[in-house]
C-alpha positions as CSV (number, residue, x, y, z in Angstrom):
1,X,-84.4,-4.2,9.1
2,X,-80.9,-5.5,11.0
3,X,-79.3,-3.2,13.0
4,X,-75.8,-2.5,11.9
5,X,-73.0,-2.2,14.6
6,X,-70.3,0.4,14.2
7,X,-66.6,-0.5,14.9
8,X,-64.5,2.0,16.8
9,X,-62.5,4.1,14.8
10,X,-58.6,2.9,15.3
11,X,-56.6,5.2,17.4
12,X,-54.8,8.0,15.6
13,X,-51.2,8.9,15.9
14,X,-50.3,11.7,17.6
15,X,-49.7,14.7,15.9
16,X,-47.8,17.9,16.2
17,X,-46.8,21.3,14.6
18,X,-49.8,20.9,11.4
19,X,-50.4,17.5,11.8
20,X,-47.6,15.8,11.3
21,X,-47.3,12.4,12.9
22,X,-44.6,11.8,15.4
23,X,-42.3,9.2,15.2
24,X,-41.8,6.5,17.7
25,X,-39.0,6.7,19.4
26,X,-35.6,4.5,18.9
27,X,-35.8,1.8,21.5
28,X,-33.1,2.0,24.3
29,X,-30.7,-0.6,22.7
30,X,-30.2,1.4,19.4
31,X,-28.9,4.6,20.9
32,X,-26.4,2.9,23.4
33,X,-22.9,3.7,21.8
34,X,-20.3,0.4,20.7
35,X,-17.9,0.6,23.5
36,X,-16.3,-2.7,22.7
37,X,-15.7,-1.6,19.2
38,X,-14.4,1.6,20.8
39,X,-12.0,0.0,23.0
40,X,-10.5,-2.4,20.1
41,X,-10.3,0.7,18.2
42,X,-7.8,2.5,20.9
43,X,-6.2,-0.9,21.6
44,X,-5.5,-1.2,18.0
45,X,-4.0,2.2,17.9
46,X,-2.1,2.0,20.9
47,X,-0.4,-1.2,19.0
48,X,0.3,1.1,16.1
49,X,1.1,4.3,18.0
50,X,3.3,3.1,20.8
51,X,6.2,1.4,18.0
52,X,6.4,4.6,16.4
53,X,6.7,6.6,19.3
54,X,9.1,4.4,20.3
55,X,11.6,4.5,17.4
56,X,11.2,8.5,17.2
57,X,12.0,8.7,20.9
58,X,15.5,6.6,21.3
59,X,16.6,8.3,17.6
60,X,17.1,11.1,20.2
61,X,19.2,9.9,22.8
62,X,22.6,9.3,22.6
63,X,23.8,5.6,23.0
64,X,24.5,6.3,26.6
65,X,21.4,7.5,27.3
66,X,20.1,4.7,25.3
67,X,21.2,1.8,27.8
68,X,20.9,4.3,31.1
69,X,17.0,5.9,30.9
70,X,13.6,4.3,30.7
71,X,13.0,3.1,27.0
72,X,9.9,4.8,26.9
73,X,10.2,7.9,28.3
74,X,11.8,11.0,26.1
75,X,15.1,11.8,26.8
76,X,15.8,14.7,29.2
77,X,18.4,16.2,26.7
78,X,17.4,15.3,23.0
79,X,20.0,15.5,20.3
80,X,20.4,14.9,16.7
81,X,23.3,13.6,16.5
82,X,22.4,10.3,15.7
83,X,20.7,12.0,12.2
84,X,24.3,13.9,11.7
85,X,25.7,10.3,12.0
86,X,23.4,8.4,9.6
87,X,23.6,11.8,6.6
88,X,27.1,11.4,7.3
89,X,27.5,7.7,6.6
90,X,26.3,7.7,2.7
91,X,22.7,7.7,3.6
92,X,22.3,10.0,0.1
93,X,23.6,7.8,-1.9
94,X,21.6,4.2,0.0
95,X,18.8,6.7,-0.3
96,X,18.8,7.8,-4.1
97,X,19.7,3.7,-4.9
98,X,16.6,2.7,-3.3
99,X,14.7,6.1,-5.0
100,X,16.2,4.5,-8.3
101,X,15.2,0.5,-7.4
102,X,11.6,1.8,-6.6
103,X,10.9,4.2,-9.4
104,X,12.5,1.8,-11.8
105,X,10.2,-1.3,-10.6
106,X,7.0,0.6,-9.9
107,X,6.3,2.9,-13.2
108,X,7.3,-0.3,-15.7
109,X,5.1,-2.9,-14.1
110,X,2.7,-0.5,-13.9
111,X,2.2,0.0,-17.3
112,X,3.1,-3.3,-18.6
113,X,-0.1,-4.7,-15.9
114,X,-2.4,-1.9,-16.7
115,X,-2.0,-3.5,-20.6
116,X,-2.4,-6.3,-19.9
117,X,-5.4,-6.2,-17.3
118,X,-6.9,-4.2,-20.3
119,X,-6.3,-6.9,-22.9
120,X,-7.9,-10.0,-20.3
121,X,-10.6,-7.9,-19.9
122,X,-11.3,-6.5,-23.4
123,X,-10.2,-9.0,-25.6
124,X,-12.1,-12.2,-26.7
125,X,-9.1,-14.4,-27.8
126,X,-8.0,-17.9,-25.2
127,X,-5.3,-16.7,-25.8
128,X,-5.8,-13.9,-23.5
129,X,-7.3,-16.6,-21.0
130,X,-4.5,-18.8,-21.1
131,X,-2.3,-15.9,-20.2
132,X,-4.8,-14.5,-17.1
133,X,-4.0,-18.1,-15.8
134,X,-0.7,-18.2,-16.0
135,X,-0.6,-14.7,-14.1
136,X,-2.7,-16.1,-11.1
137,X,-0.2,-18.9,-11.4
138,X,2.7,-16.8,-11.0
139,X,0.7,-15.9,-7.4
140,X,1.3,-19.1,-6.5
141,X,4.8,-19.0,-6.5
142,X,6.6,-18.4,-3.4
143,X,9.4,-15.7,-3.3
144,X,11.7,-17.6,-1.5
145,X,11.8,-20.4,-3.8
146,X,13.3,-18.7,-6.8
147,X,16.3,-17.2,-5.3
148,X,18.7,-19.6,-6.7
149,X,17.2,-19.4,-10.3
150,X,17.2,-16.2,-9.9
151,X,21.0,-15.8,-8.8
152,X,21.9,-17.7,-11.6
153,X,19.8,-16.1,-14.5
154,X,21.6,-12.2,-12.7
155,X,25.1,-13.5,-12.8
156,X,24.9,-15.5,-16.1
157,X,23.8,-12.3,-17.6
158,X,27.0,-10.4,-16.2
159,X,24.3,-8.1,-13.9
160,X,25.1,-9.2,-10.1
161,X,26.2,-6.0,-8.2
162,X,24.4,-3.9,-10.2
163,X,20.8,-1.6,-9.6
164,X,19.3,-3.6,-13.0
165,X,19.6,-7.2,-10.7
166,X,17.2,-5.2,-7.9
167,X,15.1,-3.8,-10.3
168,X,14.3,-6.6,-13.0
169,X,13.1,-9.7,-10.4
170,X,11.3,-6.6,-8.7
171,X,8.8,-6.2,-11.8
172,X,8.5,-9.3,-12.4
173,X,7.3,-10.4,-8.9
174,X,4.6,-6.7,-8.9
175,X,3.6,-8.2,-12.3
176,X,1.1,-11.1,-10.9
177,X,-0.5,-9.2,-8.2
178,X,-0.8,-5.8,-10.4
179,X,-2.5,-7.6,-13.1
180,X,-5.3,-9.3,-11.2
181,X,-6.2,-6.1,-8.9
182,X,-6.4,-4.0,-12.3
183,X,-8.1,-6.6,-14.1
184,X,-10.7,-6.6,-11.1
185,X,-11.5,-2.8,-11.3
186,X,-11.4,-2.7,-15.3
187,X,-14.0,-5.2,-15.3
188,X,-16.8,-2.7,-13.0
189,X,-16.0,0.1,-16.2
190,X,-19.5,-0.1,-17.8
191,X,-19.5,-2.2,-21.4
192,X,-21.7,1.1,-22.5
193,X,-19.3,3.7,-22.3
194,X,-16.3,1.7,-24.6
195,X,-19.3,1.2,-27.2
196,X,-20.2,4.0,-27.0
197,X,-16.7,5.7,-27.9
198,X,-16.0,2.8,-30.3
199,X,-19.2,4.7,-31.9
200,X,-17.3,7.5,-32.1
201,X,-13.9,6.2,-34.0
202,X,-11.9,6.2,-30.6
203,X,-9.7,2.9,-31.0
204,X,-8.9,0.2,-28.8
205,X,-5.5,1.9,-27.7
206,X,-7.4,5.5,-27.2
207,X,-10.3,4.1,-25.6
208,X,-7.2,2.3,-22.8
209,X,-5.7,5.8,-22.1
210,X,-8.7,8.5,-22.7
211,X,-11.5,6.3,-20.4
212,X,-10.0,2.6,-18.4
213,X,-7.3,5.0,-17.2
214,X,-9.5,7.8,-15.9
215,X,-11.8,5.2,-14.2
216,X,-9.3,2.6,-12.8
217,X,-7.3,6.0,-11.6
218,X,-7.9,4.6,-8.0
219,X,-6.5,1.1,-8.1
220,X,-3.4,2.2,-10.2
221,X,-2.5,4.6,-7.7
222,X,-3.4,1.8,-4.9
223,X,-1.5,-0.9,-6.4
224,X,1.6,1.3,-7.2
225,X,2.0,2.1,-3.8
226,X,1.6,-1.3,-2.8
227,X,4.5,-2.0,-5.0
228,X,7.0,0.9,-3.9
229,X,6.4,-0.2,-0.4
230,X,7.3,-3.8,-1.1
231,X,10.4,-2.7,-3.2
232,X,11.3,0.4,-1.0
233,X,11.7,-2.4,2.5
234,X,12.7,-5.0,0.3
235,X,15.8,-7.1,1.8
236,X,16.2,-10.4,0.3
237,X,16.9,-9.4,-3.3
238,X,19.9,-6.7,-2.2
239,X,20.9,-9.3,0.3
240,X,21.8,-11.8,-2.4
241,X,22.2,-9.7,-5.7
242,X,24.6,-7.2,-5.0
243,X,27.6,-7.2,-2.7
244,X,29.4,-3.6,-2.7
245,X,28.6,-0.8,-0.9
246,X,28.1,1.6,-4.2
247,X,24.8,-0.7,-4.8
248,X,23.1,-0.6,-1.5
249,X,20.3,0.3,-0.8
250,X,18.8,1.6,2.3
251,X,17.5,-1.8,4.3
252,X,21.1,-3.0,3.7
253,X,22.0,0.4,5.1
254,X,21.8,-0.5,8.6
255,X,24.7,-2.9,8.6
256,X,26.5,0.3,8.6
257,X,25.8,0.9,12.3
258,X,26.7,-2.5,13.4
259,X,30.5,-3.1,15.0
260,X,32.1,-5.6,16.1
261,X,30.9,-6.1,19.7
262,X,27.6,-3.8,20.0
263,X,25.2,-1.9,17.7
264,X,24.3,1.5,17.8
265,X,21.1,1.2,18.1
266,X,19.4,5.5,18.5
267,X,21.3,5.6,15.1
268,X,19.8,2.3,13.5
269,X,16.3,4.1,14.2
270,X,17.6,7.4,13.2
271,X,18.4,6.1,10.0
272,X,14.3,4.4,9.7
273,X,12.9,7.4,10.6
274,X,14.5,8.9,7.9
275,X,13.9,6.0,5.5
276,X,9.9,6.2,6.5
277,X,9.7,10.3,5.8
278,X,9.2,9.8,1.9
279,X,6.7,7.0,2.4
280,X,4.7,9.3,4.6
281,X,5.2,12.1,2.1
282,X,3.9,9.5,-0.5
283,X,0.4,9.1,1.5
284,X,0.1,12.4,2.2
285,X,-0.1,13.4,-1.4
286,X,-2.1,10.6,-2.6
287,X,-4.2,9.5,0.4
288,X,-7.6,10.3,-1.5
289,X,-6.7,8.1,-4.5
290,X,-5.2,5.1,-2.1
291,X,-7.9,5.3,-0.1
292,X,-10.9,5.6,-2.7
293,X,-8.9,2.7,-4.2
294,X,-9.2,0.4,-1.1
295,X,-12.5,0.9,-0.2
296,X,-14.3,0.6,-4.2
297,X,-16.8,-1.6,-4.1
298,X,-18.0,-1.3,-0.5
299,X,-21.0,1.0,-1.3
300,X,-22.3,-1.9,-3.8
């Protein structure tokens, strides 16, 4: 009879506390921390951080002080005299023209988009095809290249110098871009859930407000802001649309602070702090949807 020849066992894995088996231990590579991602990372704020401190700093000194100190360094006697100057100077009235522009321009392409991204991506027609196309078209068209058109269509319908010639070209340039973000989002909105309320006698204009709405929540919030900001710093279309000083609006506003041989320049910066506060204000109270609207699908 052969003789059969026993393998050694293979070697266990150490075990601890009831026999659980210990796990290996992360090489030396994987724990070391990213300190050239680190260092762009401060770099990168530093590049953000030192322009703002910046502007706050000299909107504190007086002009003297301005052309006398170190740039950088805060004044050794602050004042706010420079804000007293620029509240003084009609910035309540540039302000609420430029409250008017935006919220007139933002909520109105907003809802005629969020329609229309709803149609493209609900409907079946080519018609509704042909007209996706010609929004991505209108991307395609430069800003810059329909001012003259644009002059003419405003002053042939009796608007130049007027809020209505900021705020009509203003939707129909938020239009395009609007449209294909929204259209984008609608699209991830599982086909299930509108059968599913179609099942239930919800129609086409109830299932667009009771369940797109509610999920694209995010990307309308994102791409309103997107819009307010473009419209809030815009400067070409009040540059050429309107003329007098009853229809200006607050980028225009710094002309005010310009003489004839020099520029005051603590109260130019005065008057952009004061123009950022209700921007900041805006992120504050709606940094969870802007920012659960930029980063959708990154966990896909």
């Amino acid at each position: 009879m052969a003789s059969t020849t026993q393998l050694p066992a293979p070697p266990t894995t150490p075990t601890h506390d009831g026999g659980t088996p210990r796990r290996r231990a992360k090489g030396p590579g994987r724990s070391r921390p990213n300190l050239l991602g680190g260092a762009a990372g401060w770099a990168w704020l530093a590049v953000i951080i030192v322009p703002i401190y910046y502007v706050v700093v000299t909107s504190l000194k007086n002009q003297a002080g301005f052309f006398t100190s170190n740039p950088m360094l805060p004044p050794t006697e602050p004042t706010l005299d420079n804000y007293k100057l620029v509240l003084e100077n009609d910035f309540v009235k540039y302000f609420t023209n430029s409250l008017i522009v935006t919220i007139g321009s933002v909520i109105p392409a907003l809802l005629v988009s969020f329609m229309a991204a709803y149609a493209i991506v609900r409907g079946k027609s080519r018609f509704l095809s042909w007209t996706n196309s010609l929004f991505l078209l209108g991307l395609a068209v430069p800003l810059h290249a329909t001012i003259i058109p644009i002059y003419w269509m405003i002053t042939q319908a009796h608007l130049y110098d007027t809020l209505l010639a900021l705020i009509l070209p203003s939707i129909a340039f938020a239009i395009p871009i609007s449209v294909l973000i929204l259209s984008n989002f609608m699209r991830d909105v599982p086909n299930e859930l509108f059968e599913s309320m179609r099942l239930d006698g919800c129609s086409d204009w109830a299932m667009m407000w009771r369940l797109a709405l509610p999920m694209t929540r995010p990307a309308v919030v994102t791409v309103g802001i997107y819009n307010a900001l473009g419209v809030w710093n815009g400067f070409l279309f009040p540059l050429i649309l309107t003329q007098s000083p009853s229809t200006r609006v607050l980028p225009l506003s710094l002309w005010t602070f310009q003489g004839e041989f020099s520029v005051n320049i603590p109260a130019v910066l005065a008057s952009v702090v004061l123009a950022t506060l209700p921007l900041l204000v805006l992120y504050v109270v709606a940094r969870r949807q802007l920012i659960s609207g930029l980063t959708a699908g990154f966990s896909k």
